[in-house]
C-alpha positions in Angstrom: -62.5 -89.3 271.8 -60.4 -88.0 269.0 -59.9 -90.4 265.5 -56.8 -88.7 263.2 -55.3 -89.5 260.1 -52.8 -87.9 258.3 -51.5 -88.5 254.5 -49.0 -87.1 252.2 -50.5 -86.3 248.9 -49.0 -85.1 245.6 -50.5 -81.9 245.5 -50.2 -78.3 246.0 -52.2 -77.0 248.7 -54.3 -74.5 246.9 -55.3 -77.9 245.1 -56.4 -79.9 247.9 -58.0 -76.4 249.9 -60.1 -76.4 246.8 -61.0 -79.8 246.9 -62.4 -79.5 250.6 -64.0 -76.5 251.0 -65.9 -77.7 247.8 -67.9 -79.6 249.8 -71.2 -80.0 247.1 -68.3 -82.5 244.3 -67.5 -84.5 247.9 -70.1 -87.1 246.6 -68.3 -87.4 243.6 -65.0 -89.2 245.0 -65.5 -89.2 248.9 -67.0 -93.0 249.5 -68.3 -91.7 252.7 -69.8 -88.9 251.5 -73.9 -89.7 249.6 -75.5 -86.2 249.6 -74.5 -83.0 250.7 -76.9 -79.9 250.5 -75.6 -76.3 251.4 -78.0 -74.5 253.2 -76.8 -71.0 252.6 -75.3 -69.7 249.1 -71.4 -68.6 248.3 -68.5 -69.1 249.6 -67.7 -71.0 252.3 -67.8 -69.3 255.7 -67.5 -69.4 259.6 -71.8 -70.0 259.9 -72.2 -71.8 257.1 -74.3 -74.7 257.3 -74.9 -77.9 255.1 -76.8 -81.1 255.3 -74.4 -84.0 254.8 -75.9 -87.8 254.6 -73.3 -90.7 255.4 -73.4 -94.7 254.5 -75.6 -95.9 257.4 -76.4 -92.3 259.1 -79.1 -90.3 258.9 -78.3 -86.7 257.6 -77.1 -84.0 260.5 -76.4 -80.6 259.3 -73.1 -79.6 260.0 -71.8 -75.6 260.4 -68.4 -74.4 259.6 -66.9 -73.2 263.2 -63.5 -72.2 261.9 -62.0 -71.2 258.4 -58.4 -70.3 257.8 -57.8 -70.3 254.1 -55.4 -73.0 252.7 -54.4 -73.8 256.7 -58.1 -75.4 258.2 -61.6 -75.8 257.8 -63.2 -77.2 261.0 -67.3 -77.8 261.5 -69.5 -79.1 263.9 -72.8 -81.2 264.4 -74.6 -82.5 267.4 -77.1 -86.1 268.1 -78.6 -86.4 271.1 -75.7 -86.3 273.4 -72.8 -86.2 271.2 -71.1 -83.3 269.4 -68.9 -84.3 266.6 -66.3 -81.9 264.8 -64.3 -82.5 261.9 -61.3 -81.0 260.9 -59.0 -80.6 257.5 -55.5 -79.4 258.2 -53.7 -78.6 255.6 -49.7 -77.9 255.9 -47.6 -77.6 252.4 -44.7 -80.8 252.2 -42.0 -79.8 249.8 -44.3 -79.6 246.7 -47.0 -81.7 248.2 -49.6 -81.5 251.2 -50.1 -83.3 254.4 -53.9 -83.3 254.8 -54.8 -84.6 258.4 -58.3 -85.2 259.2 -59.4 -85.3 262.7 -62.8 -86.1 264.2 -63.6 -85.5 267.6 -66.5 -86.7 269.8 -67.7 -85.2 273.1 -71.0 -84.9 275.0 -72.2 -87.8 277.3 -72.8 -90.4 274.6 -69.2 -90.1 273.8 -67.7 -93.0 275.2 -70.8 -95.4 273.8 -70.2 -94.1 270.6 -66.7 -94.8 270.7 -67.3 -98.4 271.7 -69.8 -99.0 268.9 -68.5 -97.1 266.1 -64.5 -95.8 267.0 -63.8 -98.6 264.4 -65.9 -97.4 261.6 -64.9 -93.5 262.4 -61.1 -94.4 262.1 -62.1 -96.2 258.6 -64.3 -93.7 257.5 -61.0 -91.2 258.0 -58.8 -93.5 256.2 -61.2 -93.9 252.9 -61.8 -90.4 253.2 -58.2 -89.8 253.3 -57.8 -91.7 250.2 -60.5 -90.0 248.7 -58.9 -86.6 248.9 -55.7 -88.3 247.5 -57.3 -90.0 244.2 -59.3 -86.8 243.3 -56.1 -84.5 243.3 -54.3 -87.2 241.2 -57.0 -87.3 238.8 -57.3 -83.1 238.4 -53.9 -82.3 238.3 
């Protein structure tokens, strides 16, 4: 299943890359978002891995599968028969950003989990949407 949301926000791209590939401040203005723990040091990277711990989940640490600077950052984690991946695309708007997110599920457990919890993925997107917007706001 794939779960996509797409906003407009009032900010430069180099503004909003920074903002997601700084992925230790998400707890700081991402609702979904509690804890995030990199697991290797530096710069973000294709291999990079970091635990991440969501409202009502218990932590799964994700690795970065694809980096294109200021264009996408896409990672991956797996439960027992379900791989998630999330993506940020990022594509400059006049003198803003449209920032779609997009999760994706696959793996035999898919179609349970999008039965149970499609409804709380496509919020989680939204907030998290929102989230991305407030912060940019409140630094520029």
């Amino acid at each position: 299943m794939r779960y996509e949301e797409t906003v407009l926000v009032d900010a430069p791209v180099e503004l909003i890359w920074r903002l997601t590939t700084h992925i230790d401040d998400w707890p700081t203005f991402l609702p979904t978002v509690q804890r995030v723990e990199r697991l290797d040091a530096g710069e973000l990277r294709v291999g990079s891995t970091a635990r991440l711990k969501q409202p009502g989940q218990s932590s799964a640490i994700w690795t970065v599968t694809h980096l294109e600077p200021e264009r996408e950052f896409t990672w991956e984690t797996s439960r027992t028969g379900l791989r998630l991946t999330g993506r940020h695309l990022l594509e400059p708007a006049g003198e803003g950003t449209r920032m779609t997110l997009v999760l994706e599920t696959t793996g035999r457990a898919a179609g349970v989990a999008s039965v149970l919890f499609g409804g709380m993925m496509r919020s989680a997107l939204r907030r998290e949407a929102a989230g991305f917007a407030r912060q940019a706001s409140a630094v520029r």
